[in-house]
Each structure stands twice: as C-alpha cells, then as structure tokens.
LUMMINU-903570 format. One line per 4 residues: their letters; for each residue x, y, z of N, C-alpha, C. Coordinates in pm, whole numbers, plus 32768, in hexadecimal, padded with zeros to 4 digits. Each point is the difference from the previous one (the first is absolute). Example, Ala and Ser with C-alpha at 12.3 -4.5 7.8 and 13.67 -1.06 7.14 Angstrom:
BEGIN
as) 8527 7DC7 830C 7FA7 8077 8000 805A 8078 8000; 7FDD 8069 7FB8 8052 8077 8006 7FB3 806D 8049 .
This chain:
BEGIN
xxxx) 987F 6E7E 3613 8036 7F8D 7FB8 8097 7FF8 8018; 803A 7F77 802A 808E 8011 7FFD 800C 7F65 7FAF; 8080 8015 7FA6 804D 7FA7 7FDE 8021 7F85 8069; 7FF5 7F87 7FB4 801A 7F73 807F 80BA 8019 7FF9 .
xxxx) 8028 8013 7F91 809B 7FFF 7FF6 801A 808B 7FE6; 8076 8050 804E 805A 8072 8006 80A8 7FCF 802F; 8011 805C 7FE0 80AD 7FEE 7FD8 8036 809A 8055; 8039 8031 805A 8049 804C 801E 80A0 8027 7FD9 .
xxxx) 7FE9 8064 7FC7 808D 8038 7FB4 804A 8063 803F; 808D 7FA7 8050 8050 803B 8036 809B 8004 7FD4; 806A 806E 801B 807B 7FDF 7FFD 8032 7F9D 8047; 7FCB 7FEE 80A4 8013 7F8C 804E 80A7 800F 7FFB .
xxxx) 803C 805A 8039 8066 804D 8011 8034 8009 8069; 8097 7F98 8058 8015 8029 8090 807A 8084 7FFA; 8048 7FFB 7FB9 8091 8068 8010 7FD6 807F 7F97; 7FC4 7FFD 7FA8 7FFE 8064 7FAA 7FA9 80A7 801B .
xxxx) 7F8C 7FD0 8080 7FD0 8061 8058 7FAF 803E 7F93; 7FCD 8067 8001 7F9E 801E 7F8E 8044 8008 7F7B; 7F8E 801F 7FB1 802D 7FE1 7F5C 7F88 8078 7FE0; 801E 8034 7F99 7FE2 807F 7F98 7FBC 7FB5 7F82 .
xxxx) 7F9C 804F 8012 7FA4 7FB2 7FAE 8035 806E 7F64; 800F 7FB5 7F9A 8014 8033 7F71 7FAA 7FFE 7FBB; 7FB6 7F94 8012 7F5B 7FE3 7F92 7FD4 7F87 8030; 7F59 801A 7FF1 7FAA 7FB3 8013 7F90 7FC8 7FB4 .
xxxx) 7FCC 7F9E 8020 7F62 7FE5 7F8B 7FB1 805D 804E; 7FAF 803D 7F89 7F94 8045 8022 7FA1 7FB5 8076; 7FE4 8000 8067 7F69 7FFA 8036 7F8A 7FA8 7FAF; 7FEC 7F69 7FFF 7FA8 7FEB 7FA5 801A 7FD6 7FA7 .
xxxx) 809D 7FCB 7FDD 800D 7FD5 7FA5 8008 7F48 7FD7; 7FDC 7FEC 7FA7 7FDF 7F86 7FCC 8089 7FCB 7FF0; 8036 7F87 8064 8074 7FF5 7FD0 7FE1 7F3C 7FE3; 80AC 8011 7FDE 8028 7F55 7FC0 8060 7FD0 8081 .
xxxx) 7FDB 7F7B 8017 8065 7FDE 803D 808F 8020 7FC0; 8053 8039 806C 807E 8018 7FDC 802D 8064 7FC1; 7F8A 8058 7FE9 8005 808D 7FE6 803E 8079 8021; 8097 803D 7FF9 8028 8050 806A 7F63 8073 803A .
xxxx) 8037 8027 807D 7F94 804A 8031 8033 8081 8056; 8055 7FDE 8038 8074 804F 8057 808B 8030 7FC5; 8018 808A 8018 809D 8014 7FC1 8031 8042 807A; 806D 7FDC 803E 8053 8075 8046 8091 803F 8010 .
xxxx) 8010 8072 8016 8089 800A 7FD4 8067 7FD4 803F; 8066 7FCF 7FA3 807A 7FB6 803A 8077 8042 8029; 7FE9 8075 800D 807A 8045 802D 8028 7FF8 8068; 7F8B 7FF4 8081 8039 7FD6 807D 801E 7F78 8002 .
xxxx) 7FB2 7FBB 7FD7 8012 7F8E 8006 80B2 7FDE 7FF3; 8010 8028 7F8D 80A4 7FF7 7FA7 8075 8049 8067; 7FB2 805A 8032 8084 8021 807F 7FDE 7F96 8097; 7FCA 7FDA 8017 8024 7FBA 8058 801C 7F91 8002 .
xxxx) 7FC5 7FC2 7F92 805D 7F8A 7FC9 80D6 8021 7FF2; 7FED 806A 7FD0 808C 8023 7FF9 803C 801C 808B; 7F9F 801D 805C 8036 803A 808A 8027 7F71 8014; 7F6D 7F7F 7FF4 8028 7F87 8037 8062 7FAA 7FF1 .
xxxx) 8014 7FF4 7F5B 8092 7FE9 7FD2 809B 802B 8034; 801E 8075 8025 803D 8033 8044 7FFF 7FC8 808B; 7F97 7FEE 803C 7FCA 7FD0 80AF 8075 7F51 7FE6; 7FBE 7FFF 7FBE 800B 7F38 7FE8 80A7 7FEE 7FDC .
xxxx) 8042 8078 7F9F 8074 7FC8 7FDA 8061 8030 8071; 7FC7 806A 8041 804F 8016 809B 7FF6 7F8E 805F; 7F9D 7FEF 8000 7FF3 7F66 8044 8049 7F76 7FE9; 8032 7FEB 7F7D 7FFC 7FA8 7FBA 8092 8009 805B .
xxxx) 8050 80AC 7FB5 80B3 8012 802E 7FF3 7FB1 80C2; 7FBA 802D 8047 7FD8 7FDD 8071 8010 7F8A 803C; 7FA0 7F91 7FBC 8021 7F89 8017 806B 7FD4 7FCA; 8038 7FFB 7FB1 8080 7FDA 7FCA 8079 8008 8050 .
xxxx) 7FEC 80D2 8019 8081 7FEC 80B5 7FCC 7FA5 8058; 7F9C 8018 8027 7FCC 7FBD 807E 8048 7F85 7FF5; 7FDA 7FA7 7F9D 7FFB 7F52 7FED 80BA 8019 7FEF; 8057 8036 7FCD 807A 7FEB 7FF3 8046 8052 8086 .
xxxx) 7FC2 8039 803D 800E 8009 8095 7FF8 7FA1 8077; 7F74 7FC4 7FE3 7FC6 7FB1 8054 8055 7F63 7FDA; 803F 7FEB 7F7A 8065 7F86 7FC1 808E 8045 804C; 8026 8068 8032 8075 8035 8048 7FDC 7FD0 8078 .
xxxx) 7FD1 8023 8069 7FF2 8000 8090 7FCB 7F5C 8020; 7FE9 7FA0 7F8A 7FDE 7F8C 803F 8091 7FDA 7FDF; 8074 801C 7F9B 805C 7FAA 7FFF 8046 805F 808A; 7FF6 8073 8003 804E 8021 806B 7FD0 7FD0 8081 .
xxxx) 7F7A 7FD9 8051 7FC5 7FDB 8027 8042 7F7F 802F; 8030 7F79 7FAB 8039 7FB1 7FDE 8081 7FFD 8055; 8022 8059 7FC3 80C1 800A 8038 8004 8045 8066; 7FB2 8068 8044 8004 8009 8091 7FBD 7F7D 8075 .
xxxx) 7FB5 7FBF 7FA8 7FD7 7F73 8058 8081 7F9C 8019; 804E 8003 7F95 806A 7F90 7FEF 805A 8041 8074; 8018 808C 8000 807C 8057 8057 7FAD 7FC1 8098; 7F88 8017 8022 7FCF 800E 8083 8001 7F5A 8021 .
xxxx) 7FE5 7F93 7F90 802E 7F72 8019 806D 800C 802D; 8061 8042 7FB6 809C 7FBC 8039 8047 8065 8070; 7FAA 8059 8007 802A 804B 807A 7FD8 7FCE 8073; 7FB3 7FBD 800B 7F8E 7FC2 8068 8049 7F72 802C .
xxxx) 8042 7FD6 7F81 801B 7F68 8015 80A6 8005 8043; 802C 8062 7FCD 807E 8033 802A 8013 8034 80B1; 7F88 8057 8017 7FFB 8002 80BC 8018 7F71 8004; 7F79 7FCB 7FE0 7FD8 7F65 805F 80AA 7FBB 800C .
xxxx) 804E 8009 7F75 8074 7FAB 8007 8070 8030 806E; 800E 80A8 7FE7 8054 8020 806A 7FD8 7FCE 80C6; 7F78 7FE8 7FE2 7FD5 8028 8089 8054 7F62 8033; 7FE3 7F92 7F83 7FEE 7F6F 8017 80B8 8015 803C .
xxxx) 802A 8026 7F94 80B3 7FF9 7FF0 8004 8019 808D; 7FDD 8091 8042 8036 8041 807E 7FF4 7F7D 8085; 7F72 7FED 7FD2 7FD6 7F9D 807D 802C 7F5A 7FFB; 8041 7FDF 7F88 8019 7FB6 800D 80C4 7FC4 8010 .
xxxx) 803A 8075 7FC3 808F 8011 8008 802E 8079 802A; 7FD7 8087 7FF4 804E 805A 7FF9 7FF1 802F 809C; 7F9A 7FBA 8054 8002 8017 8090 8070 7FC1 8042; 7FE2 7F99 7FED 8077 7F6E 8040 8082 804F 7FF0 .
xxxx) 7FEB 801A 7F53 80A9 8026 7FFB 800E 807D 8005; 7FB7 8079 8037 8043 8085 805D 7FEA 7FD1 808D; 8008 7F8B 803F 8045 7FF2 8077 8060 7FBA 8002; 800C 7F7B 7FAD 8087 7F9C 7FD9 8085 809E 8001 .
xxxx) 7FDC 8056 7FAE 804A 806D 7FC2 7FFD 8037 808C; 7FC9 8040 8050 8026 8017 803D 806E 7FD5 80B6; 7FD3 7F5A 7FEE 8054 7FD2 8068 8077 7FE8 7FCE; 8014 7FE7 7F6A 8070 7FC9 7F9D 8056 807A 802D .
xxxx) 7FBE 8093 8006 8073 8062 8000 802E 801A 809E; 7F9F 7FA7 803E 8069 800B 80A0 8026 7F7F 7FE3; 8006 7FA8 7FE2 8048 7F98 801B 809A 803A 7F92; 800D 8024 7F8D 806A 8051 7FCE 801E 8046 8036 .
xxxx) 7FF4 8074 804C 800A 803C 8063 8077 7FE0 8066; 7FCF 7F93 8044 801D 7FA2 8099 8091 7FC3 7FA2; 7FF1 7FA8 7F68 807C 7FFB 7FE6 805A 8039 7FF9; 7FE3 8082 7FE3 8067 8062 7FD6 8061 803D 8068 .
xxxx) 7F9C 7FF4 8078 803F 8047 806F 802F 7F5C 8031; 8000 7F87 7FF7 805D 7FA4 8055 8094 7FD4 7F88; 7FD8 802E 7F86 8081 8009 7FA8 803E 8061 8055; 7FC5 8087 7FF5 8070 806A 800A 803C 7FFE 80AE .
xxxx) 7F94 7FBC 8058 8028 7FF4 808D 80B9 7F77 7FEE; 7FB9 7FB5 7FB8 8061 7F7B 7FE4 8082 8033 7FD6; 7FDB 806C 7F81 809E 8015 7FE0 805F 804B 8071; 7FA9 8062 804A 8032 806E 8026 8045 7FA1 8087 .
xxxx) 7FDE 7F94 8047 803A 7FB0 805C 8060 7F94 7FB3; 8011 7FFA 7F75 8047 7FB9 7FC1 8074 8034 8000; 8010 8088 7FDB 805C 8071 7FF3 805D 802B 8064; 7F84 7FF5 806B 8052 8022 8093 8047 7F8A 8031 .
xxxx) 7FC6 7F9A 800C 806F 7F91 8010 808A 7FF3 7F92; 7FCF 8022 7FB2 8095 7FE1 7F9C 8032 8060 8024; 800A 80A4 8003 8044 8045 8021 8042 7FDE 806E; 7FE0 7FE6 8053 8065 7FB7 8092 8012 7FB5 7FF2 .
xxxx) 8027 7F9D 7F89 807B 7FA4 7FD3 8040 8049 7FA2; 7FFE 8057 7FBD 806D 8019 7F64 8013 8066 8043; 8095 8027 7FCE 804A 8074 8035 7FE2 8083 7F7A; 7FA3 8011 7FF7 7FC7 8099 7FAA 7FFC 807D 8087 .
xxxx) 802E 805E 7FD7 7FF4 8075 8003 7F85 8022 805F; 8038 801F 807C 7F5A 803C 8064 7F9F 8063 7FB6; 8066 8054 7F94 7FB1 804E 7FD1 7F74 7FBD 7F7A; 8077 7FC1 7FE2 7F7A 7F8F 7F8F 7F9E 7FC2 803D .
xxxx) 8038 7FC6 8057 7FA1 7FBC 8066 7F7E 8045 8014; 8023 805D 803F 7F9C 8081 800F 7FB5 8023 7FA4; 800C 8012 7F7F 7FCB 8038 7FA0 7FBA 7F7C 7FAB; 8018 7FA9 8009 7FB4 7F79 7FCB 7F90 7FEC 807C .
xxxx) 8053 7FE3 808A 7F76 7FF9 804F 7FB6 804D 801F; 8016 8073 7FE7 7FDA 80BF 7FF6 7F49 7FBC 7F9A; 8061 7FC5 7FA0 7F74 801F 7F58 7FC7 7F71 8037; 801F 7F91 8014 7F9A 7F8C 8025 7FAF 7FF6 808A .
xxxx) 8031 8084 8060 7F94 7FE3 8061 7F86 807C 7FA4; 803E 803B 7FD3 7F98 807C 7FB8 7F98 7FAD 7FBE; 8042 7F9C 7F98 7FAF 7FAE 7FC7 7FA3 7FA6 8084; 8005 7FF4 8049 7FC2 7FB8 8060 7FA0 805A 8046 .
xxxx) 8023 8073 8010 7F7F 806F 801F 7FB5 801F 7F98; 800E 7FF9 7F8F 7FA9 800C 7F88 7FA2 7F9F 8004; 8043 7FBF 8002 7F96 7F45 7FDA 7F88 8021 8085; 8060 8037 8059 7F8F 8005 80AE 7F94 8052 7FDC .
xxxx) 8028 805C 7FB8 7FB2 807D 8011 7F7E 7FDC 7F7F; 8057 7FA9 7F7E 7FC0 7FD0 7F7A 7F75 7FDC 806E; 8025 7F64 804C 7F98 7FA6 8003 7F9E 8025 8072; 8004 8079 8047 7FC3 806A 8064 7F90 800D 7F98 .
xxxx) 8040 802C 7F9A 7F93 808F 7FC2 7FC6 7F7D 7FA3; 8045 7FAE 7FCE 7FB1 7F9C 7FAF 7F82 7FB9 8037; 8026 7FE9 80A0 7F83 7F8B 8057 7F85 807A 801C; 8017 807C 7FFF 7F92 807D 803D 7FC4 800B 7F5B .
xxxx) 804A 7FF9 7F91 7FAE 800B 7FA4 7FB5 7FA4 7FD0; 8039 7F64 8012 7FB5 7F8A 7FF4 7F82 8013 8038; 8011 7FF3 808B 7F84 800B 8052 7FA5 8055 7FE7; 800E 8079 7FE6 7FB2 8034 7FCD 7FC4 7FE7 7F74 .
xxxx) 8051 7FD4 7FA9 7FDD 7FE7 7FA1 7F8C 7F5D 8001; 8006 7FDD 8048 7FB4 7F96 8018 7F96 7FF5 805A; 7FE3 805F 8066 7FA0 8034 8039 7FB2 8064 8010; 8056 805F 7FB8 7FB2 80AB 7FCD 7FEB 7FE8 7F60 .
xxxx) 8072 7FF1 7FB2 7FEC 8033 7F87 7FC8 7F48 7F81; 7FFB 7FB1 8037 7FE4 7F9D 7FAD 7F4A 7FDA 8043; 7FD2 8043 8060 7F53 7FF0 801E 7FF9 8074 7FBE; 8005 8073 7FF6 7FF9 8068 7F93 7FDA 7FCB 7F61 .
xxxx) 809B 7FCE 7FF3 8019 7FF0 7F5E 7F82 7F74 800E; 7FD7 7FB8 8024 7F72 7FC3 7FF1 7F79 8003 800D; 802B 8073 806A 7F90 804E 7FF5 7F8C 806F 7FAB; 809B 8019 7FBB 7FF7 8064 7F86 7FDD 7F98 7F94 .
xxxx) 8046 7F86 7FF5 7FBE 7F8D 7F94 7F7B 7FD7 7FFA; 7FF0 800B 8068 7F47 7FD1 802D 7FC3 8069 7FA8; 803B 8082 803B 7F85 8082 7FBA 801B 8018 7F88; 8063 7FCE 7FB4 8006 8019 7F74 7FC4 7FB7 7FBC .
xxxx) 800D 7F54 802A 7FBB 7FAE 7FDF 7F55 8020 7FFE; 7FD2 803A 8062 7F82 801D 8018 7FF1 8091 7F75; 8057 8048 8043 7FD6 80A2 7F95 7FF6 7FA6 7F71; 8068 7FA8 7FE4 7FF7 7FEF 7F58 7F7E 7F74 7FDD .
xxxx) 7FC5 7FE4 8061 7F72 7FC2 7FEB 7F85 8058 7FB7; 8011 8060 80B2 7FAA 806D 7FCC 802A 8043 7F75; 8061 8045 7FF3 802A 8033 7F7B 7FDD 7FAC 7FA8; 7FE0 7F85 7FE7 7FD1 7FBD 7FAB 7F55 7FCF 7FDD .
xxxx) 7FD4 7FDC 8061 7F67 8027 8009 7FE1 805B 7FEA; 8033 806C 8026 7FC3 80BE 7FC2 8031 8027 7F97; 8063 7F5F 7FAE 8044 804F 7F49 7F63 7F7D 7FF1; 8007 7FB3 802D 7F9B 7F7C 7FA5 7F55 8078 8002 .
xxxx) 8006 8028 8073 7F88 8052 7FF7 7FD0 806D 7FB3; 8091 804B 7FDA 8001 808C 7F8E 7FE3 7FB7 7FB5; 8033 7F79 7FBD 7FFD 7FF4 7F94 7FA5 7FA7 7FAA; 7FBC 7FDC 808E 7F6F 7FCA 7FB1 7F91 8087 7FF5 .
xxxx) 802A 8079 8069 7F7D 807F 7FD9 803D 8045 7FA7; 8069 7FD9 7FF2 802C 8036 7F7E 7FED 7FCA 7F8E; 7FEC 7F9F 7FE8 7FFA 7F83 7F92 7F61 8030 7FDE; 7F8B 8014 808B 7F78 7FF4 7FD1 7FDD 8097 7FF1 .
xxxx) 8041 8053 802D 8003 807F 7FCB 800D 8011 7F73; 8092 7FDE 7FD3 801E 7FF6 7F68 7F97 7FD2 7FB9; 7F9F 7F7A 8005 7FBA 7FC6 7FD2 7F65 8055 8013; 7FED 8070 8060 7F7D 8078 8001 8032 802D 7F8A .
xxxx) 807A 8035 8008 801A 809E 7FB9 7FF3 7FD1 7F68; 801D 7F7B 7FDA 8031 7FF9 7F86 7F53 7FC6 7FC3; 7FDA 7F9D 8056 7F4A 800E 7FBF 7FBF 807B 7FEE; 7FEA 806A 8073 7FF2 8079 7FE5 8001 8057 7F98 .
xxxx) 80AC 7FDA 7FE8 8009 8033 7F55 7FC0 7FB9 7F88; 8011 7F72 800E 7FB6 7FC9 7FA9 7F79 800D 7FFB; 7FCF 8025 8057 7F55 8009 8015 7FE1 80B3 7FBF; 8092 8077 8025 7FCB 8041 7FD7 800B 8002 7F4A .
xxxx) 809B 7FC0 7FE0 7FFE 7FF4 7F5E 7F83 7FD6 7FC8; 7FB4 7F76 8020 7FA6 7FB2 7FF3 7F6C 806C 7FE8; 7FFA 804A 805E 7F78 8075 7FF1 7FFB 806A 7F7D; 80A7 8034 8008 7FFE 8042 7FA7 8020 7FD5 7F90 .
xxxx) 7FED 7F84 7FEB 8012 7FB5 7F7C 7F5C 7FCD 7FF1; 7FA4 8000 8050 7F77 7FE7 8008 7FCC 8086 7FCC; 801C 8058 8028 7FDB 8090 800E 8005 800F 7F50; 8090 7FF1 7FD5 8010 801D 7F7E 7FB9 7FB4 7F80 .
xxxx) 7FE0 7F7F 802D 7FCA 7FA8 7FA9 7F3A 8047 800C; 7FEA 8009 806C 7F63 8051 7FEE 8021 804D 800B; 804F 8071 7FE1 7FDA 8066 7FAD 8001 8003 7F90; 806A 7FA6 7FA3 7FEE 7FF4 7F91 7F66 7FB2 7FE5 .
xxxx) 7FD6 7FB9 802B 7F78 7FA1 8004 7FB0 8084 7FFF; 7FE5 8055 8045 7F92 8043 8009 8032 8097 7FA3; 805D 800C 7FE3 8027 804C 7F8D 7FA7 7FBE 7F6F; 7FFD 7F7A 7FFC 7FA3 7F9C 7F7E 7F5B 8043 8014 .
xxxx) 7FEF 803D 809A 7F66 801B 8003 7FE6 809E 7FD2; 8044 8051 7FE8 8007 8097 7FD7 7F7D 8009 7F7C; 7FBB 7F7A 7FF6 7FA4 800A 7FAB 7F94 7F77 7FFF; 7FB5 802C 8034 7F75 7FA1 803D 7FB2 7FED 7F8D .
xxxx) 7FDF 7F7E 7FFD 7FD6 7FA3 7FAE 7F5F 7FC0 802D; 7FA3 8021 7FC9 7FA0 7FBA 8011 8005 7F5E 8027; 7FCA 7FB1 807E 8033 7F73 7FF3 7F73 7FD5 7FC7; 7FAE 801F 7FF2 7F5F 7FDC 7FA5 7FE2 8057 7F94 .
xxxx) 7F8C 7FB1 7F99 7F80 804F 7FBF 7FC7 8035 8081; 7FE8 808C 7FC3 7F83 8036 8025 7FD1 80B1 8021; 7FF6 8043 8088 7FE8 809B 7FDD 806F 802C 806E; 805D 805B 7FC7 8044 8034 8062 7FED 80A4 8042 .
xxxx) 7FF2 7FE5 8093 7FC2 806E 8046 8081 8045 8038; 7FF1 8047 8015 8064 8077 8059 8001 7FD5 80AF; 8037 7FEF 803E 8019 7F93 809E 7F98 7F98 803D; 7FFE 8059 8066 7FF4 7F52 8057 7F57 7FFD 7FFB .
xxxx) 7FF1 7F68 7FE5 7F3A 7FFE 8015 7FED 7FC5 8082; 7FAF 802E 803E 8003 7FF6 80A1 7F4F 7FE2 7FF5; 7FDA 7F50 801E 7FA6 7FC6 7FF8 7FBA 801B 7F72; 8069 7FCD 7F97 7FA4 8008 7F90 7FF6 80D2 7FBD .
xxxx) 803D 8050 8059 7F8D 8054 7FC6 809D 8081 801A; 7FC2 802E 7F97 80BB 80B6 7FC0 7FAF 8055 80A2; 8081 8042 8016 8006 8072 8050 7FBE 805D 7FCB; 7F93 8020 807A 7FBB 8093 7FEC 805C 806A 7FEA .
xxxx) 806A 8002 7FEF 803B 808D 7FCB 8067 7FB1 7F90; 7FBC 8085 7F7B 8072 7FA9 7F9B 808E 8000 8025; 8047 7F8C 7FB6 806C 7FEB 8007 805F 8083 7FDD; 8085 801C 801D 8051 8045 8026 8073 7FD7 7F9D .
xxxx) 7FEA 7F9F 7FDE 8090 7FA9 7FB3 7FF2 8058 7F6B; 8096 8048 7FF8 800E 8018 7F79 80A0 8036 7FB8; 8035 8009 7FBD 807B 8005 7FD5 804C 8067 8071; 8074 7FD6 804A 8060 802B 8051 7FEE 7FEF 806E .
xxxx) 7F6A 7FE3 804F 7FD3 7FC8 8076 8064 7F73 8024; 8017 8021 808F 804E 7F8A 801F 7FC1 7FB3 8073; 8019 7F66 7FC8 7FC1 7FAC 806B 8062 7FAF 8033; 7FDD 7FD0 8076 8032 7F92 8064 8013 7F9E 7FB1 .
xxxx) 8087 7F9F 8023 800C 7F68 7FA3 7F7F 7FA8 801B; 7FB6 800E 8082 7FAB 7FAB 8033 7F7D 803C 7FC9; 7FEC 8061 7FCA 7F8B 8050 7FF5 7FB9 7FC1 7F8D; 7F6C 7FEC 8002 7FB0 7FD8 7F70 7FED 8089 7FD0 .
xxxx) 8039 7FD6 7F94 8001 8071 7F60 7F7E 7FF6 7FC0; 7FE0 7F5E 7FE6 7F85 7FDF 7F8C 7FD0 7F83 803F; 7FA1 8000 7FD9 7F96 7F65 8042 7FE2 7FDF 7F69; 8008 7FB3 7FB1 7FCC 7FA3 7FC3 7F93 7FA2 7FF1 .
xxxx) 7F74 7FF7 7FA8 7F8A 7FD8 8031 7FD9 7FC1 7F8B; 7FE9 7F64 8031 7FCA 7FCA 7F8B 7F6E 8012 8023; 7F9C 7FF2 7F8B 7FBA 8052 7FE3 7F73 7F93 7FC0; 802E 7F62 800E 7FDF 7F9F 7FC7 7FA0 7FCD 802C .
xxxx) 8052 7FDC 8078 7F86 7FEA 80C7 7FF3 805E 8050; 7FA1 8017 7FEE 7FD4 804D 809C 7FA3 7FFA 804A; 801A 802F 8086 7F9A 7FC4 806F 7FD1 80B1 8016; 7F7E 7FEC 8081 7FEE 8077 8032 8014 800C 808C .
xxxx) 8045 8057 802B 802A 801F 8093 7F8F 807F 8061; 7FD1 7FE1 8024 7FB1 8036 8047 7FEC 800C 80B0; 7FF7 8056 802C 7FC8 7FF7 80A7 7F77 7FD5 800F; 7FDD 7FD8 807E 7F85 7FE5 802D 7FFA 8051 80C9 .
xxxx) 7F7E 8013 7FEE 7FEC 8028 808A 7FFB 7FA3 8060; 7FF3 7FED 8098 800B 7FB9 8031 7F43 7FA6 7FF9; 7FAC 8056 7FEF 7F6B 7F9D 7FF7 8020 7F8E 7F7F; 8018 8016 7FA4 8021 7F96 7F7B 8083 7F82 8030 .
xxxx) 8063 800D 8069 8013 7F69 800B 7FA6 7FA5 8002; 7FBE 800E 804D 7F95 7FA4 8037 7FB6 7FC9 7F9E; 8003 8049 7F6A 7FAF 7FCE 7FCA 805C 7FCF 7F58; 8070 803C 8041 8051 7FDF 7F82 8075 7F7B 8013 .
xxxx) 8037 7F80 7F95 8055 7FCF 800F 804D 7FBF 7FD8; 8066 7FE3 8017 809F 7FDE 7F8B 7F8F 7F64 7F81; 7FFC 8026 7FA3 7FEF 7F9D 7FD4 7F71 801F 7F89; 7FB1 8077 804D 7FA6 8013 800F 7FFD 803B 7F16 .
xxxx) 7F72 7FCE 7FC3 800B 8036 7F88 7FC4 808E 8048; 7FFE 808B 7F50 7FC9 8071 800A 7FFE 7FF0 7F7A; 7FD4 8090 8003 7FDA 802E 7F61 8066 80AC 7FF0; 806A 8017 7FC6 8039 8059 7FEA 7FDA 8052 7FA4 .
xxxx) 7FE4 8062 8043 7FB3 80A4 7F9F 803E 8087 803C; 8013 8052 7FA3 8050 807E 7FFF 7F63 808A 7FC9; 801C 8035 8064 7FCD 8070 7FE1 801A 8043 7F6D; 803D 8025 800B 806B 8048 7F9E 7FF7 7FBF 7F6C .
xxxx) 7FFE 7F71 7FF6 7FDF 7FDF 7FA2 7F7E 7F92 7FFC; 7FA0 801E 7FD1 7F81 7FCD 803E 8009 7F6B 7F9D; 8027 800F 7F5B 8018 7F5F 7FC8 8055 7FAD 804A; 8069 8007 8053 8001 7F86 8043 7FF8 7FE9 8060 .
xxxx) 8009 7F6C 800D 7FE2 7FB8 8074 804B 7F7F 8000; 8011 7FDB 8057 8059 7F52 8002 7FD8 7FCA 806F; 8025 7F76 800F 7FE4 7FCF 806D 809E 7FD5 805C; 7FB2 7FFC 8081 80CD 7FF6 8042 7FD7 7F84 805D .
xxx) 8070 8014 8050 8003 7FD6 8088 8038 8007 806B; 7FC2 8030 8068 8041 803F 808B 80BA 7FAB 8028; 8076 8054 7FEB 8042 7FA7 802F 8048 804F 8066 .
C-alpha cells in the first residue's frame, strides 16, 4: 500500500554542508500539518554565518576601494587623454609652423647673413679706400696715417674672412643642416602620431580592463552578499516542519515502500542539506503498487477494473483501477 500524496522532508541546504541532527519525531508518528519534526544544532550553523558575515564585510571594504579607485584612474584616465590631445596637436602645429615658415625663414636667415656679410666687408673695403685717399690729401703724420690705415685695412680682412666663414656656413646650413632639421620634423611628426595611437590604445584597454576588474568585484561583493542572505534563510530551516496531515517516517520511500534496513537517523547523526530526513504520508488515499511478470501484460491494462485483496488481512477488499 502506498499513499497517493507524500511530502519529503529536507534541510534543502546549499552553503551550510551537513547539519547535526538534535531531535527527531519518532518513526511513525502521527503528525499535523506544520508540526515541528526536525531539530538541528545551530552551532555550526552560527559560525559560519559569522565566518560569512566577516567574508561579506571584507568584501563590502573591497568594493568600496575598488569603486573609489576605479572613480581615480577614470578622472586620471581623463587628464592623461587631454595631455596626449594637446601633445599630439602641438607636433601637428610645430610640424605645420616648420613647413610652412620656419623653413623659408632658415634660408631667408641664412642668405640675409651673407648678404650682411658682403655689406660689411664693402663698408669696411669703402672706408679703408676712403681713408687712403684722404690721407694723400691732408698733411697728418705718416705715422697716423699708418696706424688708421694699419686698423681699416684690418677691418677689411675681418669682414673678408667674416663673409668666407658666413657663405660655408650658409651653404651648409641650407643643404646639410636644414634637409636634416626636416627631416627630423617628418619623424617627430610621425613618432608623435604613433605615440598617440599607442596612448589612445592604452587607454581604451585600460578603460575596459578597469571596467573587468571593477564588475569582478562587484560580482564578487554581490555572491557574498547572496551567500549571506541564504545562510541566514537556511539558518530559518534548523527545524523542519511537517508541510501536511499525516504519518511521519524516518527517510526516503523509494516506490512507495521504507528501506529494508531500519533507518539510522537519530540524535547527533549528521545529514547532508540535500539528504531526506522524513517522508511524510498522507494516509487518506491510497493506491497499490505492485510488479507484474512479463506473461500478465498481455493480459493486463491501463484502465483495466480489479478487485483489491490482501492476504494479510482477509476482511478487505476494494475495487481499483489499473493506472
């Protein structure tokens, strides 16, 4: 005979791992819906709740750096973007400036200083033949003479020697050292591109990095704030409650029918959160569960009436139907 309705009585327990049984209903006992039936002790229970509390408020300090970390490195984030804008925009301008004035005018600059140059030496050539003609009209002193045209032809080898070294540095400066100095503009211009694509690039794997690390934390605060709320939830189950009327048995009924070896369950025994403690059996309806051999399909079928009789007790009998 089995009950049409049973009820399985579990802790149904994921974090709390086994539980210690304190007291139980006897085997057989006649219960009420809502009847305690199960007691177990809360002592473990109560420390790992306390372990979890602890878990969760470490967590809690956790996200808090994290998020006022992760609120640091986006404003800093920020202001190294603005530096690499205006560092970036700053090449492009120098490059524009060089190529558009500062070439022209380191060669203007440089013919300007032979053409200053070329003046200097036809002043100082001019005076120094100015000098000499006047001296052979005014009656001064051969020795003055000498010593004035002594210092203005000097000045006239200076200016020679000035606009020598001025036209060898021009030239060079305009055919060695100004394809250089643009050359070098090109590659800076280029280096500070790249330098800028590889800051725009840090700082977007940096940006989606920040945005792993900091869900991460939130996902782990989030668990151990899950964690803590069922344990307190299943801390409420430390005492099992009949959910029906009817007979409460000692574990699991496996097709209707108690384990050939009595039950095992009794004060300090510890079971699994998932484990059936008590089966519950209403006692109101019941059907009969039976095998058949394989010759009786054939002759037996869903739907089919009988007549129900028990050995064991020879007054009754009922009538059923095959389902």
């Amino acid at each position: 005979l089995e009950a049409v309705r049973s009820k399985e009585i579990k802790a149904d327990t994921e974090h709390l791992g086994s539980l210690k049984i304190k007291r139980l209903a006897d085997h057989g006992t006649v219960v009420s819906k809502d009847q305690p039936l199960v007691w177990f002790e809360t002592e473990d229970v109560d420390k790992k709740i306390k372990e979890a509390e602890i878990a969760f408020r470490l967590s809690q300090l956790s996200l808090e750096a994290a998020e006022f970390a992760h609120e640091q490195a986006v404003a800093t984030a920020e202001i190294e973007r603005g530096k690499a804008e205006r560092s970036i925009a700053k090449a492009r301008q120098d490059h524009e400036n060089f190529m558009s004035f500062d070439r022209d005018r380191q060669v203007a600059s440089a013919e300007f200083d032979i053409k200053n140059a070329k003046a200097s030496l036809e002043n100082a050539t001019e005076e120094f033949e100015q000098l000499e003609q006047m001296y052979k009209e005014d009656d001064l002193t051969e020795e003055s003479e000498e010593i004035v045209l002594k210092r203005a032809k000097q000045a006239v080898e200076n200016a020679q020697f000035r606009l020598e070294g001025v036209e060898v540095a021009s030239e060079r400066a305009i055919t060695q050292s100004l394809p250089n100095t643009v050359a070098n503009q090109e590659d800076a211009l280029v280096m500070a591109e790249m330098a800028y694509e590889k800051a725009m690039r840090e700082f977007a794997a940096a940006a989606e990095k920040r945005e792993i690390e900091i869900t991460k934390t939130r996902d782990a605060f989030e668990q151990e704030e899950k964690k803590l709320a069922e344990l307190h939830e299943e801390r409420g189950r430390v005492v099992l409650s009949s959910p029906i009327d009817g007979i409460a048995l000692h574990g699991k009924l496996t097709r209707g029918r108690i384990g050939d070896k009595p039950s095992q369950l009794a004060k300090g025994t510890a079971v699994a959160g998932n484990q059936v403690v008590m089966t519950v059996v209403d006692p109101s309806r019941l059907q009969v569960r039976l095998d058949l051999n394989e010759s009786q399909l054939a002759t037996i079928h869903e739907g089919d009436s009988c007549t129900v009789a028990f050995p064991s007790i020879p007054e009754l009998t009922a009538r059923g139907v095959v389902s």
